[in-house]
N, C-alpha and C positions, 0 to 999 in steps of 0.2 A: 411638903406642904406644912405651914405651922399652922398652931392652935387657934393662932388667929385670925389666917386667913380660910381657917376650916370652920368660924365660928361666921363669920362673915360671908360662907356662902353659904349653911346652914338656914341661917339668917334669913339671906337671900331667898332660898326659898320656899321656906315657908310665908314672907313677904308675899311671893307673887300666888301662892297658891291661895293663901287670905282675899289676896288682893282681888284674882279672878272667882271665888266665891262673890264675893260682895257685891261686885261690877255684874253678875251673871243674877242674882239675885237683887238686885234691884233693876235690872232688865228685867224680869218677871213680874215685877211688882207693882214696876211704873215708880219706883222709887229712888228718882236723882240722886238725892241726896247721898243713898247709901251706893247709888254707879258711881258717883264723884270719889267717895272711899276708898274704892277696890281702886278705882285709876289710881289713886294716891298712893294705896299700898302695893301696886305692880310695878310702879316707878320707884317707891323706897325699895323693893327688890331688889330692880335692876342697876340701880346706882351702886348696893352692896356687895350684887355680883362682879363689880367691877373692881372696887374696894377691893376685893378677896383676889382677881385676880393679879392687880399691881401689886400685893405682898408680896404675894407668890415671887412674882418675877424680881421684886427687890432682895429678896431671901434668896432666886438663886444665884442672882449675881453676886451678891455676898458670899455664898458657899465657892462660888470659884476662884475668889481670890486669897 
């Protein structure tokens, strides 16, 4: 795994864990605005977990050739 694809799921999830605070607290709150957040920040998450894992995969087909 490279640095950056370690930095990228790192990333990732602290992304979704932000993200489900936010959305879980404005559940509680009655507070939209800040459940719109946390969705937004569980979705930048999960697109960075993906991020992370096409490195991976382009890194190891590089190392086999």
């Amino acid at each position: 795994m490279s640095d950056h694809s370690f930095s990228d799921k790192t990333k990732s999830a602290v992304n979704k864990v932000k993200g489900e605070a936010k959305d879980q607290w404005g559940n509680a709150t009655n507070d939209s605005q800040k459940g719109a957040e946390g969705k937004m920040d569980k979705a930048k998450g999960k697109v960075q977990e993906k991020v992370g894992k096409a490195k991976d995969q382009v890194n190891e087909k590089r190392e086999k050739e």
